[in-house]
N, C-alpha and C positions, 0 to 999 in steps of 0.2 A: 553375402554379408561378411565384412572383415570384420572381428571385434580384437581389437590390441590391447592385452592388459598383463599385469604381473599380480591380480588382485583376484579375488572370488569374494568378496561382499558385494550380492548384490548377483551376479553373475548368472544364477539359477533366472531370474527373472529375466535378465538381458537374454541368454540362450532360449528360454521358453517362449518370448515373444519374437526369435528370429524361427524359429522352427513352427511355430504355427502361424504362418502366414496364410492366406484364403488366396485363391485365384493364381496365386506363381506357385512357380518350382523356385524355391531358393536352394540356396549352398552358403553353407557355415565355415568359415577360417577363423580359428583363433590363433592368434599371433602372441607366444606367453613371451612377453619380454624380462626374460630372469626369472622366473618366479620359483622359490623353495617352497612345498615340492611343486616338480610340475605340474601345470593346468590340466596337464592330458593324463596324468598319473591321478590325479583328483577327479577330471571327467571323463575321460573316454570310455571308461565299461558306461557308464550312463547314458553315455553321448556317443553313440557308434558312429552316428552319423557325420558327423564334425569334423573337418580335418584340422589337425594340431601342425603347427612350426613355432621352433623353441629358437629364442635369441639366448646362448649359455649365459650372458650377462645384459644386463640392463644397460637398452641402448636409447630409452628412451620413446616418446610416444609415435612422432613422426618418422621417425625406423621403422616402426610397428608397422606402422601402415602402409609405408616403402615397399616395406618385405609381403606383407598381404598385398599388394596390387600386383607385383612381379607372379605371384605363385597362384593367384586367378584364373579364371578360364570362363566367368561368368562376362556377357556382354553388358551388363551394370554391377555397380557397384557401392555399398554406402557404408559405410565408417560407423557402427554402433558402440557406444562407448559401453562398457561393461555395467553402468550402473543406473543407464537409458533404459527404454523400454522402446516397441515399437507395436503399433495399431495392428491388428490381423490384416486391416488392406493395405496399409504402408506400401507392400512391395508394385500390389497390382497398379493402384491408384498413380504412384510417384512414375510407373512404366509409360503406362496409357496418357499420361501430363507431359513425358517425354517426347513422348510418338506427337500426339496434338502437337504443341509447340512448336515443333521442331526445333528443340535444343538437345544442346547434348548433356543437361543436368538440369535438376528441378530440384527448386528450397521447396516445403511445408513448413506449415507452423508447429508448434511444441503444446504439450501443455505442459506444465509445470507443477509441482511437489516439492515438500521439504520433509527434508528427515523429522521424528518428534520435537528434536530437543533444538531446533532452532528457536532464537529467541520472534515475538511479535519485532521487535523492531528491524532486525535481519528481514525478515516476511515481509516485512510490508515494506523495504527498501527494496527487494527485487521483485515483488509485484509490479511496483511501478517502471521499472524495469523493463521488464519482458511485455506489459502491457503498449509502452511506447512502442518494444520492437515491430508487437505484433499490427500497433496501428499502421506503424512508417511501410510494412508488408505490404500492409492490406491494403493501403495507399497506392504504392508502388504499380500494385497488382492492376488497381486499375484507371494512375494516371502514367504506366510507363508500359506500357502492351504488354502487359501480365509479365514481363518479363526485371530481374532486379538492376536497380540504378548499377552504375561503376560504384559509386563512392557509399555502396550499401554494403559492404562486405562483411561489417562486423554484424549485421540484422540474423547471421546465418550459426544457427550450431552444427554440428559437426553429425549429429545423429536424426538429424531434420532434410538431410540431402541426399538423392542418388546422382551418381553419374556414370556417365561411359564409359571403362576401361581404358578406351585410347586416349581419353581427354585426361586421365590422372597417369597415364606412362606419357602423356607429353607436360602434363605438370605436378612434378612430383613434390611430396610434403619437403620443409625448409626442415632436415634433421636440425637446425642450431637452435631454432625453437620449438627448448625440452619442457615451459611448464605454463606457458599462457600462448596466446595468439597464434598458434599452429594453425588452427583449423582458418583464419581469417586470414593469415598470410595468402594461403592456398587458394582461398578465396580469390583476392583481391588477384592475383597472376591470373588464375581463369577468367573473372569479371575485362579484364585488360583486351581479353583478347576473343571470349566467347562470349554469346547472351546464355544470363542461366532463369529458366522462368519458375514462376512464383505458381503453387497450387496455394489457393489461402484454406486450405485444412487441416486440423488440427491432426496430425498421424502419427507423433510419436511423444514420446512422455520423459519429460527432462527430468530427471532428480537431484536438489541440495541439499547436501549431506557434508559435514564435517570435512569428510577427508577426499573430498571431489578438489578436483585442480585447481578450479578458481578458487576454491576457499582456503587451504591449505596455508596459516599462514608462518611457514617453515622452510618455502621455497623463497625463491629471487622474488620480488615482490613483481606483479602482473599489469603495473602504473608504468615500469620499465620499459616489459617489453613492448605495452602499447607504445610508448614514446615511439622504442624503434621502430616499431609497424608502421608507423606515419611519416619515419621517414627511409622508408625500407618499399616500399609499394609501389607499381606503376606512377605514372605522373595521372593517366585518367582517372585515378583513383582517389586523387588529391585535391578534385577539384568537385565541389557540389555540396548542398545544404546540408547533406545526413554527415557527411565527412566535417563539417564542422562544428554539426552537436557531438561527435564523438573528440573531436580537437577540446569542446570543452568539456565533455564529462570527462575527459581525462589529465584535464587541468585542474577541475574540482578533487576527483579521486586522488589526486596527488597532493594536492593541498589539505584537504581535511582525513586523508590518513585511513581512510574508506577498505575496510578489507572487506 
């Protein structure tokens, strides 16, 4: 489990559900990108088990995870964001989905949460939301051989995925994208060239909260970097139904100003 963060809100939770996982042996890398004080000066008597790598400055999220895939040694691998959570079987289940399929990386579904103080109408714009993802998924799962479409890349969070080590040292995170569609860039270059297949169970636990990436509204606005993503992505990736409900939600999102 790589988790890249400069943050501790939230983190006890994220660590405690990477360490009690049922059925694997995991290994924990936190990758602290800048953080005052250090992540490892704040956990490691707590967390012996853990190993820490310090970026001295902030280089951003897809570094983080650069630098976590390089200093691995596990034969998978999954990207848990610091304010995720993930199921006790996550590890064994998303393995054993691996083996079956024969791919080299496997989406799950998410559940989802929000912080208290989100408003009802926040709530129930990404309800609906994550409810289409998860249909277009569960879809997928079983009109495209359990396995995800090309042009499904953005259906996938970042903390919902394992993969193989070799498949993320042959496709490594796009460091230029520092605060939205990292994780779908990455996607989409794997999607281009491997199949990645679909378990439709819920194994890990998304949380919106205030100061989560997509919400943050203080960075580059995240309407942008979709533009780029669409036109930044394989050409197989460009083509097919899901890729042009995402062409228009993010036509809408840009139009009505949608944070």
């Amino acid at each position: 489990m790589i988790i890249p963060t400069n943050r501790t809100q939230f983190l006890d939770e994220a660590l405690t559900s990477a360490l009690s996982q049922e059925g694997a042996v995991c290994h924990v890398l936190i990758v602290d990108d800048g953080a005052e004080p250090s992540i490892q000066s704040q956990y490691g008597d707590r967390f012996p088990m853990v190993k820490f790598i310090r970026h001295k400055e902030n280089r951003g999220l897809p570094a983080s995870r650069n630098t976590g895939v390089k200093n691995a040694r596990t034969k998978y691998l999954t990207f848990l964001d610091c304010d995720d959570i993930l199921e006790p079987d996550f590890a064994r289940e998303m393995i054993v989905a691996c083996q079956k399929f024969k791919t080299r990386a496997v989406v799950c579904l998410p559940h989802f949460f929000f912080s208290p103080w989100f408003s009802f109408k926040r709530k129930t714009y990404f309800f609906f939301l994550n409810l289409i993802k998860e249909i277009f998924l569960t879809v997928s799962f079983w009109g495209n051989a359990k396995t995800l479409p090309k042009d499904g890349f953005f259906l996938v969070q970042s903390s919902c995925v394992i993969f193989e080590r070799d498949l993320l040292n042959r496709f490594p995170s796009d460091e230029t994208y520092l605060t939205a569609a990292n994780d779908w860039k990455l996607m989409a270059e794997i999607l281009a060239h491997e199949k990645v297949g679909i378990l439709p169970q819920k194994l890990s636990r998304y949380r919106y909260h205030h100061q989560s990436q997509t919400q943050s509204p203080t960075k580059i606005s995240k309407w942008d970097y979709y533009q780029r993503l669409l036109e930044e992505i394989p050409d197989d990736c460009k083509r097919g139904v899901l890729v042009s409900l995402f062409r228009l939600y993010n036509f809408l999102g840009k139009l009505f100003n949608i944070k």
